[in-house]
N, C-alpha and C positions, 0 to 999 in steps of 0.2 A: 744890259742891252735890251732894247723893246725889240717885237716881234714884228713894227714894225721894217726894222734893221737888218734884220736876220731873212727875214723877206728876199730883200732888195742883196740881199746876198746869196743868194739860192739861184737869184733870175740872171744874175749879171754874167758876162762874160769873164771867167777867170782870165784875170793877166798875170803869167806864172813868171815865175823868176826861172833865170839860165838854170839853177840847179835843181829845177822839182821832175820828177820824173811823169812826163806826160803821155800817160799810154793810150788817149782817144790816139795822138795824133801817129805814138808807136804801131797801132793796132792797123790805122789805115791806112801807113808803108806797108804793112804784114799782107795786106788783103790784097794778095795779085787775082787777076782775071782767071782762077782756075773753070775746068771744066764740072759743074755740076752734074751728079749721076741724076736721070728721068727714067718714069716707068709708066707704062702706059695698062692702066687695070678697069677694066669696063669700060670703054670709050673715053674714059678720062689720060691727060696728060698731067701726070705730076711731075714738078721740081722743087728735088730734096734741097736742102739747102747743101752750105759749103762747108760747113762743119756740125756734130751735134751740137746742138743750142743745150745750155747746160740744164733748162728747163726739162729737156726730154731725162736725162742723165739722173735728176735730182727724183723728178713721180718715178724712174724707171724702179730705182733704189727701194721707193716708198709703195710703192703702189703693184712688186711685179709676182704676187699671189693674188692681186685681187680680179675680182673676174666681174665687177661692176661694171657696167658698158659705159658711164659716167667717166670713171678711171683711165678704162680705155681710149674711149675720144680723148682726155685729157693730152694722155702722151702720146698718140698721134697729132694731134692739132700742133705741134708744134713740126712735126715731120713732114705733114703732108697738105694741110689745111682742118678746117674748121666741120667741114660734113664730111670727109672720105668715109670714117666709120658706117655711118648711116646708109649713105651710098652704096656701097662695100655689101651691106650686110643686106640691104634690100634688092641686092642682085644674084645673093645665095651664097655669098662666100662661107665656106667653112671655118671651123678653126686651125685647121693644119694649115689649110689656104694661108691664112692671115699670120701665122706664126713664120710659114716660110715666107710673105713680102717684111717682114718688120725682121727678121733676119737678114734678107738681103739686102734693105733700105741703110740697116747699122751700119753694115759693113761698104756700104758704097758711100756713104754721105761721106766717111774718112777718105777712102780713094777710089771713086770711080773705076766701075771695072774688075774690082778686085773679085768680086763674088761671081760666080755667075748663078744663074737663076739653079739649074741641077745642084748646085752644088750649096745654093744654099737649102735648099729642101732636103738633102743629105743630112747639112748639119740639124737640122729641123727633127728626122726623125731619129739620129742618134740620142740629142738632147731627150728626146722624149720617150725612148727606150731607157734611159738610165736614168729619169724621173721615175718611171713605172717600176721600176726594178730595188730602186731606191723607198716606193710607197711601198712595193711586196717586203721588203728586206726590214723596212719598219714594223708590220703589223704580222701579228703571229699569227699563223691561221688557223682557223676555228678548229676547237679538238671534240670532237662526240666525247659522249660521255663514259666511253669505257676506255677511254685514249687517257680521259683527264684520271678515272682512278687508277689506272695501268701507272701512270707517272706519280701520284700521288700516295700510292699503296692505299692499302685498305684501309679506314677507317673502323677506330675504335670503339665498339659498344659501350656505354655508358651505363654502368652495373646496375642494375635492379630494373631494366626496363628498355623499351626499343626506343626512346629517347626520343618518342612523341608525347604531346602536355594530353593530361586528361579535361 
């Protein structure tokens, strides 16, 4: 086959046979007129989309320790547009702020409504009480130094000398 051919097959309109299974045109029976959830955050009006875009889904997965602003506009830019981050952040937003709308946003772009704002900043600070508690529970806390030979017992002299070099 040339590459010329393979072309001219990429651009062409498929003409599918009765038995292939064609999900463009499954997909746009699927798409009825629902109601998309909007939020309105510094004089702006957003509309989320109608579903998560698997874009948002896939950086969420990849990218959701990282704390680059880069990272961040990424997965929003699929949520909300292209500058909200910028926007957002040059109007003073926090990050409890911004944790409670991308919480609320998840959970409404599925069904409208479902969240409300209180109640997603609830789940905002529980999430983030049992990170905290999960970072203390990880790291042992600093032992002074008579905590560390109390648990260690005493150490043993090393015969003929206090066991500093000359």
């Amino acid at each position: 086959m040339s590459d010329t051919y393979l072309d001219d097959v990429d651009q062409a309109e498929p003409e599918l046979a009765p038995d292939v299974a064609d999900f463009d045109a499954f997909f746009a029976e699927q798409d009825t007129a629902r109601p998309r959830a909007e939020l309105v955050l510094y004089s702006r009006r957003y509309t989320l989309p109608d579903s998560l875009p698997l874009m948002f889904t896939l950086q969420m997965e990849r990218l959701q320790s990282s704390e680059d602003p880069d990272d961040v506009r990424a997965i929003l830019r699929t949520l909300v547009g292209v500058d909200a981050l910028d926007h957002w952040a040059e109007q003073g937003m926090t990050d409890r702020q911004l944790g409670v709308v991308l919480i609320w946003a998840a959970a409404n772009v599925r069904t409208p409504g479902s969240v409300s704002m209180a109640r997603a900043s609830e789940l905002h600070d529980q999430q983030s009480t049992a990170k905290a508690q999960g970072k203390a529970q990880a790291a042992p806390a600093p032992q002074n130094r008579e905590q560390r030979r109390a648990k260690q017992g005493t150490k043993r002299k090393q015969p003929g000398g206090s066991g500093r070099r000359s």
